[in-house]
C-alpha positions in Angstrom: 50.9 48.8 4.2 50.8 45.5 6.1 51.7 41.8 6.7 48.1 40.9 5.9 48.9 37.2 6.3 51.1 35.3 9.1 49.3 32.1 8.8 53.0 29.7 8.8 51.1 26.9 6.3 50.4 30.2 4.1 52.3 32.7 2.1 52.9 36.4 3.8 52.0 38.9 2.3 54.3 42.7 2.2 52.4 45.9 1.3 55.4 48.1 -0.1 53.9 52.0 0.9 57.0 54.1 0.2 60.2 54.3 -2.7 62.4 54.5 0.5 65.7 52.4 0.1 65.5 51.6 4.0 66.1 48.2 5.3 65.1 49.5 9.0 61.4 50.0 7.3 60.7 46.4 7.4 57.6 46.5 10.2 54.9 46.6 7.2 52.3 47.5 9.4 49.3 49.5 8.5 50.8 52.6 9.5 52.1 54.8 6.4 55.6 55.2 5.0 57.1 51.7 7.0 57.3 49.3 4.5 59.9 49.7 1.8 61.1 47.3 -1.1 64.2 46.3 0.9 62.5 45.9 4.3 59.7 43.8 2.5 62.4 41.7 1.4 64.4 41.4 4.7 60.7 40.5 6.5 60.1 37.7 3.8 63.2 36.1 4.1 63.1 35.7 7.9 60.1 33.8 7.7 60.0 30.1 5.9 58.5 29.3 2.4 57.2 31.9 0.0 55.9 35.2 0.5 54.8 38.2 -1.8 55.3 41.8 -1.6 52.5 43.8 -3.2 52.7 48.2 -3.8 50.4 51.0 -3.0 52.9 53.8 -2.8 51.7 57.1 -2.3 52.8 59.5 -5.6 53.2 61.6 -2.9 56.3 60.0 -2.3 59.7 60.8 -3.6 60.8 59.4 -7.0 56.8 59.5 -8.2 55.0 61.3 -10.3 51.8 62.5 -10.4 51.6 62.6 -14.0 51.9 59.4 -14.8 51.7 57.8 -11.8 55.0 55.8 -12.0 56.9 55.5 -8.8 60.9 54.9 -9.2 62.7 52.7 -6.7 66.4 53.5 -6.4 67.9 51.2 -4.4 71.6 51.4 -3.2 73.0 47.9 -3.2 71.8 44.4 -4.1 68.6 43.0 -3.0 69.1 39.1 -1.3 66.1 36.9 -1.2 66.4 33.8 1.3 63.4 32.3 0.5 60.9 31.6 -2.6 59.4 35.3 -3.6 56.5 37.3 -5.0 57.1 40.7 -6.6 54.0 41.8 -8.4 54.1 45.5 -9.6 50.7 45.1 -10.9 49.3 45.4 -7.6 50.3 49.6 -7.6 47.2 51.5 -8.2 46.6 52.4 -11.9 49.0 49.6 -13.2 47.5 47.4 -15.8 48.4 44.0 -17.6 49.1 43.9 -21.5 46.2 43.0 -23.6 47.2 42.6 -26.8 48.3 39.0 -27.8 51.2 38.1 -29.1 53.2 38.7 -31.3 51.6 42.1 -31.5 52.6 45.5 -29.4 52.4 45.6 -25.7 49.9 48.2 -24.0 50.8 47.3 -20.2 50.6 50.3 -17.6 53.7 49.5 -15.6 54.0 51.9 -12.4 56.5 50.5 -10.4 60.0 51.5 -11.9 63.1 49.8 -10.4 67.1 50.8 -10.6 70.0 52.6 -9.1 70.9 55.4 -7.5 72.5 57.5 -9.7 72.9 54.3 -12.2 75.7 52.7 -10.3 76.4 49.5 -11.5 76.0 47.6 -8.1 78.6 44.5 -9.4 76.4 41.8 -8.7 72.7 41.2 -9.9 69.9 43.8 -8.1 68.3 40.5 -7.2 70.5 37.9 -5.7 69.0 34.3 -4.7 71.4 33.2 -2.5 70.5 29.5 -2.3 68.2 27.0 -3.1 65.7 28.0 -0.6 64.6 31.0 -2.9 62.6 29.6 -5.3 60.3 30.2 -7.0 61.5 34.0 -7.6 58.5 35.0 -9.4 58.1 38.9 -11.1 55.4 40.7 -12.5 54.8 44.2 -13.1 57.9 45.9 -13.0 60.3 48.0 -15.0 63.8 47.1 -14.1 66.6 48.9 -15.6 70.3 49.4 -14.3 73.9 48.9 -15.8 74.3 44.9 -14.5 75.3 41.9 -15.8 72.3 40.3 -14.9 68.8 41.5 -13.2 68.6 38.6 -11.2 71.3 35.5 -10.4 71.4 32.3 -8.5 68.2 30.4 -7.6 66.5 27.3 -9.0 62.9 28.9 -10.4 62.1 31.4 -12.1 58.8 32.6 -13.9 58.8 36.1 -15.1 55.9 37.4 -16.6 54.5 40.9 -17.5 57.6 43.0 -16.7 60.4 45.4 -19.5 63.6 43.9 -18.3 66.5 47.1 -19.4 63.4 48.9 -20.4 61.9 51.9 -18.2 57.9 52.6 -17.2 58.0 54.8 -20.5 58.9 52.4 -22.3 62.4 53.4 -23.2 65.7 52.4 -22.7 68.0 54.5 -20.5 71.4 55.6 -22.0 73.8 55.2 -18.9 77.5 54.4 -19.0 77.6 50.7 -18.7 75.6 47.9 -20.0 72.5 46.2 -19.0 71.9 42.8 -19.2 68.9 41.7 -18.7 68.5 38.2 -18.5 71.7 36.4 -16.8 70.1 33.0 -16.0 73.3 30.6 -17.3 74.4 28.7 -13.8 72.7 25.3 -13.1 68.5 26.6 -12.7 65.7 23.8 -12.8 63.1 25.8 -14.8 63.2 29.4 -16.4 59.8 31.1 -17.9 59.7 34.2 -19.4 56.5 35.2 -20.6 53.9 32.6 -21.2 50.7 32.1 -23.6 48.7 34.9 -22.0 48.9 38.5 -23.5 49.3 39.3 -19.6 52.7 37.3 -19.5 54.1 39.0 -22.4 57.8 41.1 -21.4 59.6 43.5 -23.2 63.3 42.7 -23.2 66.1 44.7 -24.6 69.8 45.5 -24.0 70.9 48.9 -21.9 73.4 51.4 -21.4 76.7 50.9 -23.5 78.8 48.0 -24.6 82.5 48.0 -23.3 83.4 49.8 -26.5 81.1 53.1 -25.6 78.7 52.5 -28.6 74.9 52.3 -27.2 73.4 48.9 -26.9 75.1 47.0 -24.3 73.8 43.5 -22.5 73.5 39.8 -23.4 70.2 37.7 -22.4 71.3 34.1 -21.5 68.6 31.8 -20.2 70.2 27.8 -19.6 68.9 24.9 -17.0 70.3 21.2 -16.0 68.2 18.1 -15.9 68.3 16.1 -12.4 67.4 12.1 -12.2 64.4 13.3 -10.7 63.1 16.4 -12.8 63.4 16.9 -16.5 65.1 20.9 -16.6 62.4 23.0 -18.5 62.6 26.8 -20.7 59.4 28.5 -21.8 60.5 31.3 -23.7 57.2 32.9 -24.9 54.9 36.0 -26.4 58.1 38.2 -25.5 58.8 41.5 -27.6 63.0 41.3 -27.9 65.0 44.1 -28.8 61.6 46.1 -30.1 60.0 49.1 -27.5 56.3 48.3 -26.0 54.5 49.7 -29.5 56.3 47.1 -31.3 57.8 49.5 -33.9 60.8 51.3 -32.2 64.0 48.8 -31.4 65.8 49.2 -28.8 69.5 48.2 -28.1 70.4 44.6 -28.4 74.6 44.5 -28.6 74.2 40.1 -28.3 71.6 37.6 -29.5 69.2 36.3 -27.3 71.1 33.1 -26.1 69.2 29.9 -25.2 71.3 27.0 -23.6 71.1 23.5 -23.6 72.4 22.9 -20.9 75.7 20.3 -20.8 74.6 17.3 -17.8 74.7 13.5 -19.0 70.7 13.4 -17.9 67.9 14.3 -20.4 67.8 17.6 -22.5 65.7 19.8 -20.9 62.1 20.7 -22.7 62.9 24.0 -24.4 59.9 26.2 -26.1 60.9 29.4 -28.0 57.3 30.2 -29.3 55.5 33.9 -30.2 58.3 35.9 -29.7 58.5 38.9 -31.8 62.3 39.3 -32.2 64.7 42.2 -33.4 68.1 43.5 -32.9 68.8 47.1 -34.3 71.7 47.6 -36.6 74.8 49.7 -34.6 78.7 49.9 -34.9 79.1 47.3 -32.0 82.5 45.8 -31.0 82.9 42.2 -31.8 80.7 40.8 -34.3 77.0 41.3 -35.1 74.9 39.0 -36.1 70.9 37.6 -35.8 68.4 38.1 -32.8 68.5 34.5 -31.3 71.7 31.7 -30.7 70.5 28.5 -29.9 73.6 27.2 -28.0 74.2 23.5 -27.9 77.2 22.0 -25.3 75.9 17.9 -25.6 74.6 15.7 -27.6 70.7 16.5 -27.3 68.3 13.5 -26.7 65.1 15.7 -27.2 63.9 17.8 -29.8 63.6 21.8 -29.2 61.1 24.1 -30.8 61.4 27.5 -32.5 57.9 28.1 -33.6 55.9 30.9 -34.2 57.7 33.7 -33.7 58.8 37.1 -36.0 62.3 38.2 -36.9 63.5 41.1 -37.9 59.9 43.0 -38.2 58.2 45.3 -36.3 54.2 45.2 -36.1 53.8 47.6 -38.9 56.0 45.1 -41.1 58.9 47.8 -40.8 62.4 45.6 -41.2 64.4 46.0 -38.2 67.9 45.6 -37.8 68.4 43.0 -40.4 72.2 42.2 -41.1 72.5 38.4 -41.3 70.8 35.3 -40.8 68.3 35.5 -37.8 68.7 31.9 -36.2 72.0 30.6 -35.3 72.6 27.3 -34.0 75.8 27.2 -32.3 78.0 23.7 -31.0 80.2 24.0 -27.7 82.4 21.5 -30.2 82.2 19.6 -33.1 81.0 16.0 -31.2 77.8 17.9 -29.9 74.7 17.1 -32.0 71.3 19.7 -32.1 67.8 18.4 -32.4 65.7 21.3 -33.3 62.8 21.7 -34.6 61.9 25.2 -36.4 58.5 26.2 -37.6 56.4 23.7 -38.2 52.6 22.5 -40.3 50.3 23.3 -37.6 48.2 26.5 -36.8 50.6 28.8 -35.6 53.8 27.2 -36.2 55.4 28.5 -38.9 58.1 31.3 -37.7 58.1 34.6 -40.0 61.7 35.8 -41.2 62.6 39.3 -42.7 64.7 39.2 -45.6 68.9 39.5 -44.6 72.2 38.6 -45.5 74.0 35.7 -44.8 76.5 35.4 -42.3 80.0 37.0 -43.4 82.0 34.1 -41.9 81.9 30.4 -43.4 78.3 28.1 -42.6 75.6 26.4 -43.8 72.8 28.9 -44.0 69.4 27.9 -44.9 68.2 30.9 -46.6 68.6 34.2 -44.6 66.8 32.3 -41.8 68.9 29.8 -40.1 73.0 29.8 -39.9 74.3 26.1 -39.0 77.6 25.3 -38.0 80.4 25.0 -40.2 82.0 21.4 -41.1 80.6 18.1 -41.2 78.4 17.9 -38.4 75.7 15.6 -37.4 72.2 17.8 -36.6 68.7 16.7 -36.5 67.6 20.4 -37.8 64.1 20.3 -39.2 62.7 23.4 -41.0 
């Protein structure tokens, strides 16, 4: 392990060596078993601008396996970053990048596993960006799954790519006693991406644990960013598998839609992109209502148009139906005076989305097919589809 770079016009760089939850092993030296995830962490953010922590943990080392080479983290309280971060769990030997594009399966070798001890629910986010400073908060490679109301909170930045959020390195989703959510991102961020047009961005997202009513399936994505005078807000959601296991078949436990917000400032709408996303949400006895696998949630009167294009509902990649109960798509108002400008699917290579068939929303809307549920009432929407 080592800082490998101290140079203060450069990023450092932190050579996790150990599954050690010990903030006192923060030297990251080249001398073995000094460097853990939380002393990486504590090093970075006494230093200014961003850093990234790398792995080459021993299987040796407890919490790994020699099998499969996966090394579990268990880490005992939240995790504050200070300053813009690196995580890249790609870096662990025998860890490998998905290559299949999407909206197709997801063959990544993920070896760095992430949670806590004894699935605690540690009340606040694992990672918590405790001001401005840390941004960009940037994670690749890892498997992060714990009962939480959100993975990470706070910051500005964020650009995830490459990791199963509520998902472990086998690909499955771990049945403990409280929810997972995986994607909490709601409060006032600049720019949000999850995935990207690479196969090597894609993510595998799901829902964890238990909902508040004991039934499997717990966890709510939300992903939302504010304009400023001086920066248009941005959300690339993209090339994710939602609700669906790594092979693309299996679903895992959604108990909410994927939520995408507009955000509710008086400056510009915010360029949202919801593109290549294979999306399901399996069929359980949830409290509350069920419905589709993606809410587009609109709290102003938007001034830009959003696209939905090119993604898959309801369908695995075998063209299995998954979790179908109503209409995939809703579009949702904060009131009746808030207007929507969406654009969904489209006539150019690529742009059409692909919809399983479903039923229609049991409460009263205007549904466009089994596809798309609008609001109720007469309500002014720039909705092309």
């Amino acid at each position: 392990a080592g800082l490998l770079c101290t140079t203060p016009m450069l990023a450092a760089t932190f050579v996790v060596d150990t599954t050690a939850d010990t903030l006192a092993l923060s030297t990251c030296t080249a001398a073995p078993g000094d460097c853990s995830l939380r002393g990486a962490i504590s090093a970075s953010n006494a230093l200014a601008g961003p850093d990234v922590i790398e792995f080459n943990i021993p299987t040796s080392e407890p919490g790994c396996s020699d099998v499969t080479g996966i090394c579990r983290i268990e880490v005992a309280s939240t995790l504050d970053i200070a300053q813009g971060l690196t995580i890249d769990g790609y870096t662990q030997p025998g860890a490998q990048p998905n290559s299949i594009p999407a909206p197709g399966a997801n063959n990544a070798q993920l070896k760095i596993e992430i949670t806590s001890a004894g699935f605690v629910n540690l009340g606040v986010a694992l990672f918590n960006l405790i001001n401005s400073n840390a941004s960009p908060f940037n994670l690749r490679g890892l498997a992060i799954a714990l009962p939480t109301s959100a993975i990470v909170s706070g910051g500005l930045r964020h650009d995830y790519r490459g990791n199963w959020f509520c998902v472990d390195a086998l690909g499955q989703s771990p049945e403990f006693n409280q929810p997972c959510s995986a994607l909490g991102l709601s409060f006032f961020n600049r720019t949000i991406q999850v995935g990207g047009p690479d196969p090597a961005d894609r993510n595998v997202i799901a829902g964890g644990g238990r909902d508040l009513s004991g039934q499997p399936g717990g966890g709510t994505s939300r992903l939302r960013v504010n304009s400023i005078v001086s920066e248009r807000g941005s959300i690339l959601l993209q090339g994710n598998l939602i609700g669906l296991a790594p092979d693309g078949i299996t679903p895992l436990p959604m108990r909410d839609p994927f939520i995408v917000l507009t955000g509710d400032d008086g400056f510009d709408t915010p360029n949202i992109r919801i593109l290549d996303n294979r999306f399901a949400r399996a069929t359980g006895s949830f409290s509350g209502g069920f419905g589709g696998a993606l809410q587009f949630s609109v709290s102003r009167t938007m001034n830009e148009t959003a696209l939905i294009q090119g993604n898959v509902f309801g369908l695995g990649v075998d063209g299995s139906v998954v979790g179908v109960e109503k209409d995939h798509i809703e579009i949702f108002l904060g009131n009746s005076s808030r207007v929507p400008r969406v654009l969904i699917g489209g006539l150019g290579a690529g742009e059409g989305n692909t919809f399983a068939g479903a039923k229609r929303q049991s409460f009263t809307g205007i549904s466009l097919g089994s596809a798309v549920i609008l609001p109720s009432g007469n309500v002014n929407t720039n909705i092309e589809f």
